[in-house]
C-alpha positions in Angstrom: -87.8 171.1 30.6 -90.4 171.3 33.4 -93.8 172.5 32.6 -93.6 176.0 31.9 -96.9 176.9 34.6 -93.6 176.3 37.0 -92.5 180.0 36.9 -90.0 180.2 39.5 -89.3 183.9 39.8 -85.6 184.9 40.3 -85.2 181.2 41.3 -86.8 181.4 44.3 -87.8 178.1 45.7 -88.4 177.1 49.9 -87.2 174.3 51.9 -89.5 172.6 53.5 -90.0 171.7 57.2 -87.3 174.8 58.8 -89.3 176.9 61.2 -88.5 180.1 62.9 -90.8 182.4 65.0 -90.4 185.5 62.6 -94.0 186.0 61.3 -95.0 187.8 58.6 -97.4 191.3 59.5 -100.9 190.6 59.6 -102.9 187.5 58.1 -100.5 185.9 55.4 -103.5 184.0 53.7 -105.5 187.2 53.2 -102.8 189.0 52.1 -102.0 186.4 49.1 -106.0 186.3 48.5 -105.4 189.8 47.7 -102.6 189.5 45.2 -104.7 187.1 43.5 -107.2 188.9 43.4 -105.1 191.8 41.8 -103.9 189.6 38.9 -107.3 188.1 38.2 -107.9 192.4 38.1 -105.1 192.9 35.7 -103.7 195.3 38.6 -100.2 194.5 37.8 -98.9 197.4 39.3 -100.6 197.0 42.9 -98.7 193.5 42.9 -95.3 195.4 41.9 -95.9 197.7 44.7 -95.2 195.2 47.4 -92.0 193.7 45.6 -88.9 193.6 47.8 -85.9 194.9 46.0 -84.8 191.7 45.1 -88.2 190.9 42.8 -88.2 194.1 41.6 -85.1 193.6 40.3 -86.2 189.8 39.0 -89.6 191.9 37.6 -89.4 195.0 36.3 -92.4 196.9 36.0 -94.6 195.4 33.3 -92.9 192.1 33.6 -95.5 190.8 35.7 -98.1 191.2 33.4 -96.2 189.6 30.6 -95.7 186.7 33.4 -99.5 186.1 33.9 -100.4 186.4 30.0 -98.0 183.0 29.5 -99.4 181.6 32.3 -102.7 181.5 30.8 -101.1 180.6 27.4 -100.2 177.2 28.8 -102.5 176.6 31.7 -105.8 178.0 29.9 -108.1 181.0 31.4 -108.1 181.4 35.2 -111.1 179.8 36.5 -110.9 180.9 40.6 -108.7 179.5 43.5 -109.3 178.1 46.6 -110.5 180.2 50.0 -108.3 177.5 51.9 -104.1 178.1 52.1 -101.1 176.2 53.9 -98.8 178.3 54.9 -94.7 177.5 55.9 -92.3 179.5 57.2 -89.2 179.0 56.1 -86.2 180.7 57.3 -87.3 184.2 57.6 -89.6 184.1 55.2 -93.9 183.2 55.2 -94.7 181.4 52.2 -98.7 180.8 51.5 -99.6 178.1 48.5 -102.9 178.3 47.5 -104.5 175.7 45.3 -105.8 177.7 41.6 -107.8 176.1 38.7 -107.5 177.0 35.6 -109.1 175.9 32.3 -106.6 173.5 31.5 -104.3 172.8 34.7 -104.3 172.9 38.6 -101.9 175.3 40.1 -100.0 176.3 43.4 -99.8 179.6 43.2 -96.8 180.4 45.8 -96.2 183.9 47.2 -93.5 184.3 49.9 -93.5 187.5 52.4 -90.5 189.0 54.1 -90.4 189.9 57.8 -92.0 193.6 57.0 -94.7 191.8 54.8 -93.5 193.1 51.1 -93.6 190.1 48.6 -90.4 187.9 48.2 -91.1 185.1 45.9 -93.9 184.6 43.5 -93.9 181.1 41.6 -97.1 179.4 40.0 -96.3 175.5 40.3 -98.2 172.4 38.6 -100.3 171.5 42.2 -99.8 169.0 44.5 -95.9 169.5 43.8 -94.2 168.8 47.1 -92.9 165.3 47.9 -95.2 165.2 51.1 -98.5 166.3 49.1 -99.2 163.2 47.0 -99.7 159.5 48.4 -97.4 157.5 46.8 -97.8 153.5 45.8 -94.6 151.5 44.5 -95.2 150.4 40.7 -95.9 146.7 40.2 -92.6 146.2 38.5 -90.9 146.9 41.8 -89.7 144.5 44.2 -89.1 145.9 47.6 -88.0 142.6 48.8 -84.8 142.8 46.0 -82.8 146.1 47.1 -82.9 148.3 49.5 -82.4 152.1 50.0 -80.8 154.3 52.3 -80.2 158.2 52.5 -77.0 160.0 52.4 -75.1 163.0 51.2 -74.3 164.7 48.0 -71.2 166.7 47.9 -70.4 168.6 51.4 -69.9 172.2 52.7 -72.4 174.4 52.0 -73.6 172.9 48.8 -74.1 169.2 50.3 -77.4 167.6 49.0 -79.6 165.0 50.8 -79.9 162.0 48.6 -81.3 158.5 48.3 -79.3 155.7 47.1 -81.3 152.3 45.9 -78.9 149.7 46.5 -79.3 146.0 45.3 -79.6 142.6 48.1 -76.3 140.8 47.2 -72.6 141.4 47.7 -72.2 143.1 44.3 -70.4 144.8 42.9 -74.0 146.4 41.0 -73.8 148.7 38.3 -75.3 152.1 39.4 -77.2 154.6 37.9 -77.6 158.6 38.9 -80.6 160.6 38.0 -80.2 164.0 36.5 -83.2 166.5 36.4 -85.5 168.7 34.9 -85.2 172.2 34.9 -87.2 173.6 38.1 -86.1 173.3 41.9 -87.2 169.6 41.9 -87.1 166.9 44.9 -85.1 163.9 44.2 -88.3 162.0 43.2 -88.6 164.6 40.5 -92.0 165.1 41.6 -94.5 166.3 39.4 -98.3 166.6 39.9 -99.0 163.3 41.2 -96.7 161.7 39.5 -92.7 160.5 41.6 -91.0 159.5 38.2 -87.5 159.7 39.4 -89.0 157.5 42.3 -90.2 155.1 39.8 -87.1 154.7 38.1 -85.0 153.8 41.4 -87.6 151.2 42.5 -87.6 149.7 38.7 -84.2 149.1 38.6 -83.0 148.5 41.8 -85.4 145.3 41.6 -83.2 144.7 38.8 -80.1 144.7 40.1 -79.0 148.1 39.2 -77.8 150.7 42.1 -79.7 154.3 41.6 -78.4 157.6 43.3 -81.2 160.2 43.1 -80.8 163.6 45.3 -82.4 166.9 46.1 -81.5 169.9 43.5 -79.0 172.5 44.0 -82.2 174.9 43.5 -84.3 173.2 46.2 -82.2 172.8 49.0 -80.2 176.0 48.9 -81.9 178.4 47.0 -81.1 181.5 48.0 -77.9 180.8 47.9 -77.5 180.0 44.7 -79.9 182.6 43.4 -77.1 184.8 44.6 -74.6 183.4 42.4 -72.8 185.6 40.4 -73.4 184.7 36.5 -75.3 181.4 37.4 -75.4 178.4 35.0 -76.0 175.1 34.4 -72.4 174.1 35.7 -73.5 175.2 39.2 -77.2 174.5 38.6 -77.1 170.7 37.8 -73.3 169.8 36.8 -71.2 170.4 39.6 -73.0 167.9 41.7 -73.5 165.6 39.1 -70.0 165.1 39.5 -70.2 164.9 43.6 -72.7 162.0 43.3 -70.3 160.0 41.1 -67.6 160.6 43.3 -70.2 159.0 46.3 -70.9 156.3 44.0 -67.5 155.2 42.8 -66.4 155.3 46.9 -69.2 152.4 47.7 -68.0 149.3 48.4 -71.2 147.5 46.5 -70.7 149.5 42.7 -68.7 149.0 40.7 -66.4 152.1 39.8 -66.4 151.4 35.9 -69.4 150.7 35.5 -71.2 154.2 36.8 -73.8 155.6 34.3 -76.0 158.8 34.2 -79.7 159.7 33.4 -80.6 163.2 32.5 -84.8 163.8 32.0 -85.3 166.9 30.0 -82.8 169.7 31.0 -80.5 166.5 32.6 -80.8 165.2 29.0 -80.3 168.0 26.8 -77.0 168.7 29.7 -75.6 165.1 28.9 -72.9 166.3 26.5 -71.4 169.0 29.0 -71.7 166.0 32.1 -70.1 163.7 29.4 -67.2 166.6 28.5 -66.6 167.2 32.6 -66.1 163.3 33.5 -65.1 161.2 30.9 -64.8 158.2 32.9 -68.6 157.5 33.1 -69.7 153.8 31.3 -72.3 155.5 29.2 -75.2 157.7 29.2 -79.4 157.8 29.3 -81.2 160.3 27.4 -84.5 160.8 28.3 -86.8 163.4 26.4 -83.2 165.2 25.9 -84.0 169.0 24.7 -82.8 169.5 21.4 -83.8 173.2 21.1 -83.3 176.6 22.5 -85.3 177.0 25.6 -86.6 180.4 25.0 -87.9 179.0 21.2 -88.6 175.7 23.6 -91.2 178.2 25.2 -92.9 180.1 22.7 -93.6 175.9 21.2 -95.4 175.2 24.0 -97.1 178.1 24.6 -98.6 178.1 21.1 -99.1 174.2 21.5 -101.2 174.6 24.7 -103.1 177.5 23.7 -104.3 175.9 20.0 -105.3 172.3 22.3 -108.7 173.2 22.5 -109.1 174.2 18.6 -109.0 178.2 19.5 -107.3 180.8 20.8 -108.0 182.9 23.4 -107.7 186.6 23.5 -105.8 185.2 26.9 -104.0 183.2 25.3 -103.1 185.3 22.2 -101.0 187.4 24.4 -99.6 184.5 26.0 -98.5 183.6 22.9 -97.1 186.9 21.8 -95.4 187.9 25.5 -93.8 184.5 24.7 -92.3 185.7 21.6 -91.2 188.9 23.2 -89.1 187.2 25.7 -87.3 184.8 23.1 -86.7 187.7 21.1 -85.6 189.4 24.3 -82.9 186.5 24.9 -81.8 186.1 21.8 -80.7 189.8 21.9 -78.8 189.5 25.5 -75.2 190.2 25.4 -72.0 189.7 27.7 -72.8 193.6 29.0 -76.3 192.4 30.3 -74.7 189.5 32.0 -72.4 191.5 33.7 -75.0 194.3 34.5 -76.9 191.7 36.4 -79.9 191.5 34.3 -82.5 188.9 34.6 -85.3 187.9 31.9 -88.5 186.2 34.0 -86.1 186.1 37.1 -83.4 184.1 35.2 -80.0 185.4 35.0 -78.6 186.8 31.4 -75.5 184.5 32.2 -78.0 181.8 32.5 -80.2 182.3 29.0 -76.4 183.1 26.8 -74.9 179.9 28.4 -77.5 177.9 27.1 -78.5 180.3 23.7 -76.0 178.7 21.2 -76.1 175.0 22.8 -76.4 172.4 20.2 -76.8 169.3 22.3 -77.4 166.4 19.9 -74.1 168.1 17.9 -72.4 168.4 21.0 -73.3 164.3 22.1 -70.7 163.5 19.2 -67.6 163.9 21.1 -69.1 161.9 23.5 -67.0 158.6 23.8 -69.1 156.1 25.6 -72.3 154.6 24.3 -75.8 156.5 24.8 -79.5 155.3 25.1 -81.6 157.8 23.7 -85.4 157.6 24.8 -88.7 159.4 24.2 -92.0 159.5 24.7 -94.3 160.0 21.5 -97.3 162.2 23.1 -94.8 164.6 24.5 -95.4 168.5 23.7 -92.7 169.5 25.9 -90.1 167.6 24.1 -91.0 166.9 21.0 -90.1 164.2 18.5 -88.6 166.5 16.2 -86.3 166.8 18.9 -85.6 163.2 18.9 -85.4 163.3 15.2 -82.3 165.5 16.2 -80.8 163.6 18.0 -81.2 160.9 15.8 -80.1 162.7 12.8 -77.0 163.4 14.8 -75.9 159.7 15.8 -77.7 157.6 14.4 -74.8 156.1 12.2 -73.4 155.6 15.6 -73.5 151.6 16.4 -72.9 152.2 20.3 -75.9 154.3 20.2 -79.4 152.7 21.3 -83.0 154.6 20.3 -86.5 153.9 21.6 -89.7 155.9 21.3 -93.0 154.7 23.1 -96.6 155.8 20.7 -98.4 156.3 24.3 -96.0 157.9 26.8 -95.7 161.7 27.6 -93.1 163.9 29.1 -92.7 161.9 32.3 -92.7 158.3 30.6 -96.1 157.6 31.6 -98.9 156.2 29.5 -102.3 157.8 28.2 -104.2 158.5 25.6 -104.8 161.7 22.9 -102.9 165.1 22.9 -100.6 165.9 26.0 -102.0 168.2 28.4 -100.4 169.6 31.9 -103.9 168.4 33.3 -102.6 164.7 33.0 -99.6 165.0 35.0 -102.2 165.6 37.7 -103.5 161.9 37.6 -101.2 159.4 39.5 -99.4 156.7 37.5 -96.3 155.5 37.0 -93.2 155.2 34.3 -94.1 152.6 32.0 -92.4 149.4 32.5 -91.5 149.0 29.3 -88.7 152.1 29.5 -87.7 150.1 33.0 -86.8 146.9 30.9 -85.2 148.5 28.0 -82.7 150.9 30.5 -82.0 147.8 33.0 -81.4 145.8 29.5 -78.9 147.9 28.1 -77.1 149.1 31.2 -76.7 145.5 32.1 -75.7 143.8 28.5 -77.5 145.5 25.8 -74.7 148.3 25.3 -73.6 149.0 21.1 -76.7 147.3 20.0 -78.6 149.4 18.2 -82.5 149.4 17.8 -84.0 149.2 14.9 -87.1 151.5 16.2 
């Protein structure tokens, strides 16, 4: 799961760096000043009034409000937002980020315009979350000197993918790894905040002799397009081209065909049975913070989590709370009819939320043949370790399957101190070496031997 401040409406997401000379009417910047402005107003319906058909659609009246109630559920009470935007234009569309504080998080808010200025795309995003927006400083695990890494294509056609490959020094043939996502439109650094941790991962084990594929999501790089896909799921979200990438893998001269593994994080975790059941000729598989839950219950728990961190609950956050509960209860309710109607919950296509609704993935992992790593962080609120107790519960008879949890690491695998907050994934650091060396271990000799964490 991402963090849940990343609201990408109707799955709207921009590519960076694509220019065109279309302009939105008027100044952009002012014009998203004033949208913020209405929300911090509660004029909800001034907002809807500029929707495109397509956002209507993705928000129907009353939606919005419902939107910016969980915001401040998990981010904490709007504090104020910056007089300074960038703007991109992208395609034909202007999209203005403007930096937002709020009690308990920093936030892009993202609002894109079409050509005759009416509002295209709304998202609020953890800040600082494009790949260019962050410096970035290798962890002292890596060694830059022991592999080295190259760019190249995922898949082809109109769904081909810009990736990175981390390849070993040596003649091989290396064992290789592919990194699987998150849930959002994420870079293939998996950037978050300040924080690269897919980029961590790559460096970590490339220095120990382990080839890592990492690429740009389906959702990034060609949004709109598959926004418009008919009944869109997590096949065409995340599996399809988990499936490209080992085919690019298991052409390289350097890796070894047999000996090809996948990493989900999150969503990629929770997905692992379902890449497992579409490939079965992967070596084994890496679950880290694997969802174990529904995500619509996955978002009233971290609502309610976030808005009882500070001891008390908001009026604000109250109705974060309860909208969140209204929109579980509204997916839970969905039915085949809405997914054939077209209808969306928060943006999301019905096809999407049913797909997912009666997913068991730690009873699902059992048909899963090869061995499995199972990994979580202790301080995580997004995924908790109830959720690891699931998985656990579910194969931990299972002598080919391996289990680690770390007291001090959060959602990303990075180290701190207390209760979990959003606000931490704003502070650079890095995945803790200690997940590096227990991965590299097991992909490269560890595999059947169970821990006894």
């Amino acid at each position: 799961m991402p963090l849940l401040i990343t609201a990408c409406v109707a799955f709207v997401t921009f590519l960076q760096g694509q220019s065109t000379a279309n302009a939105v009417p008027g100044d952009p910047a002012a014009r998203a000043r004033a949208i913020l402005a209405s929300f911090t107003a509660k004029d909800f319906s001034k907002i809807e009034a500029q929707f495109d058909d397509k956002m209507k659609g993705a928000l129907p009246s009353g939606r919005l409000e419902a939107l910016w109630a969980t915001l401040q559920g998990q981010a904490g009470a709007f504090k104020g937002c910056s007089a300074d935007s960038r703007i991109r234009t992208i395609a034909d569309k202007t999209m203005v980020i403007t930096a937002c504080d709020f009690e308990r998080a920093k936030v892009d808010a993202q609002i894109a315009f079409d050509q005759s200025g009416r509002i295209s795309g709304l998202a609020f995003r953890p800040a600082g979350g494009g790949a260019a927006d962050t410096p970035y400083a290798l962890p002292s695990y890596a060694n830059s000197s022991a592999y080295a890494e190259e760019d190249l294509t995922i898949g082809s056609s109109e769904w081909a993918l810009p990736g990175t490959l981390a390849l070993p020094a040596g003649a091989g043939p290396f064992p290789a790894v592919i990194l699987v996502h998150g849930s959002g439109p994420n870079d293939r650094d998996e950037t978050i905040g300040a924080n690269k941790p897919f980029k961590d991962l790559a460096s970590g084990l490339a220095s120990r002799g382990i080839a890592v594929l990492r690429y740009d999501k389906r959702t990034r790089t060609h949004a709109a397009r598959a926004a418009a896909i008919p009944g869109l799921t997590v096949k065409e979200e995340v599996i399809d081209d988990v499936l490209e990438a080992a085919k690019v893998l298991r052409g390289r001269p350097k890796i070894d065909p047999a000996r090809v593994f996948v990493l989900g994080h999150s969503l990629g975790g929770m997905l692992i049975p379902r890449i497992a059941a579409a490939d079965p000729k992967f070596a084994g598989f890496v679950v880290m913070a694997g969802a174990a839950r529904p995500v619509e219950d996955a978002i009233v728990a971290q609502t309610t989590y976030l808005a009882n961190a500070d001891g008390a609950v908001s009026p604000e956050e109250q109705k974060g709370i309860d909208d969140a509960v209204k929109v579980a209860a509204e997916v839970k309710a969905l039915t085949p009819e809405d997914a054939r109607a077209g209808k969306t919950i928060f943006g999301v296509p019905a096809a999407y939320w049913i797909d997912l609704r009666g997913y068991d993935p730690p009873s699902a992992a059992k048909a899963i043949a090869a061995p499995m790593l199972v990994l979580q962080g202790e301080r995580d609120y997004q995924v908790t370790m109830e959720e690891f107790a699931r998985w656990k519960g579910a194969l931990g008879s299972r002598r080919d399957v391996t289990f680690h949890s770390y007291p001090a690491l959060n959602h990303l695998f990075i180290a701190g101190t207390g209760p979990s907050r959003p606000a931490e994934y704003q502070v650079a650091g890095h995945v803790d070496e200690a997940v590096i060396r227990d991965i590299a271990a097991w992909v490269l000799g560890g595999l059947g031997v169970r821990s006894a964490k």
